[in-house]
C-alpha positions in Angstrom: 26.1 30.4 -35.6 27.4 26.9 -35.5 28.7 27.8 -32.2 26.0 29.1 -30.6 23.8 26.2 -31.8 26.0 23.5 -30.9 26.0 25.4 -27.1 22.2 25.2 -27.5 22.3 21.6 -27.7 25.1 20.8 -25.0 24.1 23.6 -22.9 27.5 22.1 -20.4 30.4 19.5 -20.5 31.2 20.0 -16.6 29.8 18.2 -13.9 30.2 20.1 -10.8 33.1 19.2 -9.0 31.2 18.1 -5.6 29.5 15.9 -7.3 32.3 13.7 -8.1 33.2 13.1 -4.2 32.2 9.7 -3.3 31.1 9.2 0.3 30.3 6.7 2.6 26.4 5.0 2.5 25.0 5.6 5.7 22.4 3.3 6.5 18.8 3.7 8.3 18.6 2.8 12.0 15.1 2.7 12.5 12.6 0.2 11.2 11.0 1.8 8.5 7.9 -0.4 6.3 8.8 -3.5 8.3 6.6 -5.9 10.2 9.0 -5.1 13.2 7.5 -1.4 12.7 3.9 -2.6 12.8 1.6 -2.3 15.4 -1.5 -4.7 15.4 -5.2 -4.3 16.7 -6.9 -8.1 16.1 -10.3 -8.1 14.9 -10.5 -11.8 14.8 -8.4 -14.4 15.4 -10.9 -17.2 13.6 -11.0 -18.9 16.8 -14.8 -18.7 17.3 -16.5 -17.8 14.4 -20.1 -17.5 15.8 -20.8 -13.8 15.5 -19.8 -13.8 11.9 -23.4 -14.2 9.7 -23.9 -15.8 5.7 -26.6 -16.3 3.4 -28.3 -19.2 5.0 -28.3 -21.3 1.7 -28.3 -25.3 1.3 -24.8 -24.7 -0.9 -22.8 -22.6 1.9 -21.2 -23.1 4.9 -19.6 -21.3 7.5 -17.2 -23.0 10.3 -14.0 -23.2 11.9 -11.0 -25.4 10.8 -8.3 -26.8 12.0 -7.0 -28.0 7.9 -5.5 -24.5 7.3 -4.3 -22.4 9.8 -2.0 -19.2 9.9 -2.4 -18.4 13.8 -3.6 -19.6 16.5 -6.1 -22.9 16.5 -8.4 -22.7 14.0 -9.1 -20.5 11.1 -12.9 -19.6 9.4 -13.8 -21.9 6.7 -16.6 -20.5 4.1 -17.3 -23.5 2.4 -19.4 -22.9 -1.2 -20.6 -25.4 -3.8 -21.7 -23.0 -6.7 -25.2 -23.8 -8.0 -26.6 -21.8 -10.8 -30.3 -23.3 -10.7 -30.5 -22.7 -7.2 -30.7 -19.4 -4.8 -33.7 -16.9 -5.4 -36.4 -17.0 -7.5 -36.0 -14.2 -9.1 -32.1 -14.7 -8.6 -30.8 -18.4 -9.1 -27.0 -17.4 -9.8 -26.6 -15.3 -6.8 -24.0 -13.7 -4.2 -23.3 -16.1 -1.2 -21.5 -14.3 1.3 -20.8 -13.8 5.4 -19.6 -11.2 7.6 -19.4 -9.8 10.5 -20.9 -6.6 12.3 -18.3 -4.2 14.4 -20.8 -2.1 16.1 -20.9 -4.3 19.1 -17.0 -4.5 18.9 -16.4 -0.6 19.0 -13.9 -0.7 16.3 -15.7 1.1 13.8 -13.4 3.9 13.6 -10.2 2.7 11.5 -9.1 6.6 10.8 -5.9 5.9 13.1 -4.6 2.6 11.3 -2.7 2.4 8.1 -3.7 -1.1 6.7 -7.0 -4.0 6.7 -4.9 -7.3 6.7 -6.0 -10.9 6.8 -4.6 -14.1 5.5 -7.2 -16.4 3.1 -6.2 -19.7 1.8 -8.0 -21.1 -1.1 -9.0 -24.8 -1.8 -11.4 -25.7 -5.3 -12.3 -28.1 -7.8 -11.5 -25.8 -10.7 -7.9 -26.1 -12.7 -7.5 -22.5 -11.7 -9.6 -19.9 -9.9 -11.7 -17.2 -12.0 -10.1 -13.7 -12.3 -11.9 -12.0 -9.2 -12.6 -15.5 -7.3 -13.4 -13.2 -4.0 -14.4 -10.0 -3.0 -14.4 -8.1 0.8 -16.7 -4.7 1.5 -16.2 -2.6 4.0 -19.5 -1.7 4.9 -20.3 2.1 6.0 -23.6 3.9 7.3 -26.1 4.2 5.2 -28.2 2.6 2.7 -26.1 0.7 0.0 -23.1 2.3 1.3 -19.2 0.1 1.1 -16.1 0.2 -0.1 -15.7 -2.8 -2.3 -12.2 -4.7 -3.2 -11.7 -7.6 -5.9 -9.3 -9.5 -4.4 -8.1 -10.5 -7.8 -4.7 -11.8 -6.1 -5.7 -15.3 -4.5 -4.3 -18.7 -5.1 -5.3 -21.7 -5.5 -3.9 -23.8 -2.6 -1.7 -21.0 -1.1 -2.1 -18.4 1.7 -2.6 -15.2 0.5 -1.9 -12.2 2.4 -4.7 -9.4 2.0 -3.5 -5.6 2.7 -5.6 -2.8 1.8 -4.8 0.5 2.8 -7.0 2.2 5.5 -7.3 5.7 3.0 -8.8 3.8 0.2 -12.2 3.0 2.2 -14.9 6.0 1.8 -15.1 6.3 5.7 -12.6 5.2 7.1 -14.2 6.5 10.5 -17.3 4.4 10.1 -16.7 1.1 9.2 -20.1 -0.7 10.4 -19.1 -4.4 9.0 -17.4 -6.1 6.6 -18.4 -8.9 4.1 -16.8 -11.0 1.8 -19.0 -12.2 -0.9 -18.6 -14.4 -4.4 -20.5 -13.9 -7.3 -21.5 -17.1 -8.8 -21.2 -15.7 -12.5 -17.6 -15.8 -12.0 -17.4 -19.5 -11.5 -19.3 -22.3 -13.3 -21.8 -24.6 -12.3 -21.5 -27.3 -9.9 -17.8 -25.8 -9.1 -16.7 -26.0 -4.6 -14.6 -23.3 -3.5 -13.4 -23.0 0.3 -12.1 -20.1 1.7 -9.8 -20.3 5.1 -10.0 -16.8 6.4 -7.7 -16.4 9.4 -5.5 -13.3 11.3 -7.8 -10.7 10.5 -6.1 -7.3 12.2 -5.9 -3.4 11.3 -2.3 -2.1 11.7 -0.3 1.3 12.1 3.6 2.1 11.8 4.8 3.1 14.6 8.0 5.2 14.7 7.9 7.5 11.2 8.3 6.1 7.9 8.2 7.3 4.0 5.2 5.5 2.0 5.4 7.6 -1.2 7.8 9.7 -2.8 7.6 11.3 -6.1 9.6 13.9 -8.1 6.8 16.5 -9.7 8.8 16.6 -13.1 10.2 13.4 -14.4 12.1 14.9 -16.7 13.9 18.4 -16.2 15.7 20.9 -18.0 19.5 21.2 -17.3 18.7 25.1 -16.9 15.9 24.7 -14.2 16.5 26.0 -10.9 14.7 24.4 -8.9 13.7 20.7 -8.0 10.2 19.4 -5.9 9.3 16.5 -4.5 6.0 15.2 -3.0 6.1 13.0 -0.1 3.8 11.0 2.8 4.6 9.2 5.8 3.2 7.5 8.3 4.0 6.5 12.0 2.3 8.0 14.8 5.2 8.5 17.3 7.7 11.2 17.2 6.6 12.7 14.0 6.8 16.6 15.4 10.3 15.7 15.7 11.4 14.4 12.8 13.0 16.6 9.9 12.9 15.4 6.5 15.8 15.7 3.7 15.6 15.9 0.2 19.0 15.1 -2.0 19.7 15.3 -5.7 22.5 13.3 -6.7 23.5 11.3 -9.4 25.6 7.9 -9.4 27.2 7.6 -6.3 28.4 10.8 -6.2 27.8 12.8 -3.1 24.3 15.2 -3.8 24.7 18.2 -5.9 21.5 19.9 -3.9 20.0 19.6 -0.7 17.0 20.7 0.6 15.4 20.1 3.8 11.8 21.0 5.8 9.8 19.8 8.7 8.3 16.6 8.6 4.2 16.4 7.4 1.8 13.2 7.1 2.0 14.7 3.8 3.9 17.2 2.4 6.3 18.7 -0.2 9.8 19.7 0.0 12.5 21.5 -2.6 15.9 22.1 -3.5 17.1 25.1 -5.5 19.6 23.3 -8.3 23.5 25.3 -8.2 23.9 27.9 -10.8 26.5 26.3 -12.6 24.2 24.0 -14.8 24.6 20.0 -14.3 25.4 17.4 -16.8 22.0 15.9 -18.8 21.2 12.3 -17.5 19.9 10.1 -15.0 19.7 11.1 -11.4 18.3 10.7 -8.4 16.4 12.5 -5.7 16.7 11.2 -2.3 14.3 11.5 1.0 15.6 11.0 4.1 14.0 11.3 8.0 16.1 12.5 10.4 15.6 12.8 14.3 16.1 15.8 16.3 19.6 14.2 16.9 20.3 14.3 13.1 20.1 10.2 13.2 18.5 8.8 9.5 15.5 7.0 10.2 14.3 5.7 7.0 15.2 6.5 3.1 13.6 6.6 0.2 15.4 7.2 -3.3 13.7 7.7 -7.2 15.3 8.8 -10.3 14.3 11.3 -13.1 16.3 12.6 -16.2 17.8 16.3 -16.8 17.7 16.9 -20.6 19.4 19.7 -22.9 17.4 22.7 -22.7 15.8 24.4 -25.6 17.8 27.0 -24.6 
């Protein structure tokens, strides 16, 4: 009894003997989530500012400037001095804000691109900027309709790069304007706060690339058979050529199980485990693209944990 209870527990005391070869790393050739892998479609470059509309107040301004600049000349300055007794009658602490409408620039449809991107620089006469100092919408048809983002990450006196991925609007498809906007019940009374907005462009990778990966069981059983992984990629050239890879290794051992499938935007690929069962602990599971050439494009690697079985 002791026996077969202390076999229950350790289930195995062998690792499989190809998985103590070492082998050489072989490195990605190709670009992957790079800036040298982006492709860029300007919506503004801040360098005229005068189809971009605000709330007409006596507090707010909207210009160019030449004090902080990413690209280019000039970037937009909205320029607020926060006044809590002002605004609307019926709402004196309100929402001062400017955009700009695409319909007339026929880049509504953002459904190809990966990523909204600007730069925004923030000056103010606070110590330190409220939790959500700033906030862009993405406006879509309809009444009331937008995808709203807190843009919780700005600092004071610093550019701040803004990237918000495409498949997190509503609509995608119909993007009809955009707005940025502050709500004066985030800042205090006679507070200024200037916003440089500059290098506003949508992007796309280009050749393929792996965004997520994700093992659907964290933690496995040293018994299971089989291993899956979820994936998504992006890239919009060469993807009906590309072959993706799924390892399981552990250290830097060479993979105990390999797996592989034809690429998908998104998709899910799995590996049957050997039937000799492996040692419990840490591993790793391993995505690679590969071209029709058999050349490694980009990799992505996460780790999960085999465990003694109950068995």
């Amino acid at each position: 009894m002791e026996r077969d209870l202390f076999r229950g527990i350790v289930l195995v005391a062998v690792l499989l003997s190809v998985g103590c070869e070492t082998l050489p790393a072989e490195k990605p050739y190709g670009r992957g989530m790079t800036e040298a892998n982006k492709e860029r479609l300007v919506i503004d470059d801040m360098e005229d500012v005068s189809d971009w509309y605000y709330a007409k107040e006596e507090d707010s301004k909207l210009t160019t400037s030449s004090k902080h600049v990413k690209e280019g000349k000039s970037s937009l300055l909205f320029s607020t001095h926060i006044n809590h007794k002002g605004g609307q009658k019926n709402y004196p602490i309100g929402w001062p804000r400017t955009g700009k409408r695409l319909q007339d620039t026929k880049m509504t449809d953002w459904s190809d691109y990966d990523f909204f991107e600007c730069w925004i620089y923030t000056e103010t006469s606070r110590d330190a900027l409220p939790s959500t100092p700033f906030t862009v919408a993405f406006c879509h048809s309809g009444h009331r309709n937008s995808t709203p983002f807190r843009l919780k990450e700005l600092k004071k006196n610093e550019w701040v790069k803004i990237v918000i991925p495409i498949s997190k609007l509503k609509q995608p498809k119909d993007v009809q304007s955009l707005q940025f906007h502050i709500n004066e019940s985030d800042y205090k009374h006679d507070d200024q706060v200037d916003f440089y907005i500059d290098d506003m462009v949508l992007t796309r990778f280009i050749d393929p690339t792996i965004v997520t990966l994700d093992v659907n069981k964290k933690l496995i059983y040293a018994s299971d058979r089989q291993i899956s992984a979820t994936y998504s990629l992006s890239g919009y050239k060469g993807m009906d050529k590309v072959t993706v890879e799924l390892e399981i290794g552990r250290g830097i051992t060479a993979p105990v199980a390999k797996g592989t499938a034809k690429a998908a935007k998104r998709g899910e690929v799995s590996v049957a485990m050997p039937a000799q069962r492996v040692v419990p602990g840490t591993y790793w599971a391993r995505l690679s693209l590969r071209d029709a050439e058999g050349k490694l494009i980009d990799r992505k690697q996460v780790e999960f944990r085999v465990l003694t079985g109950p068995f």
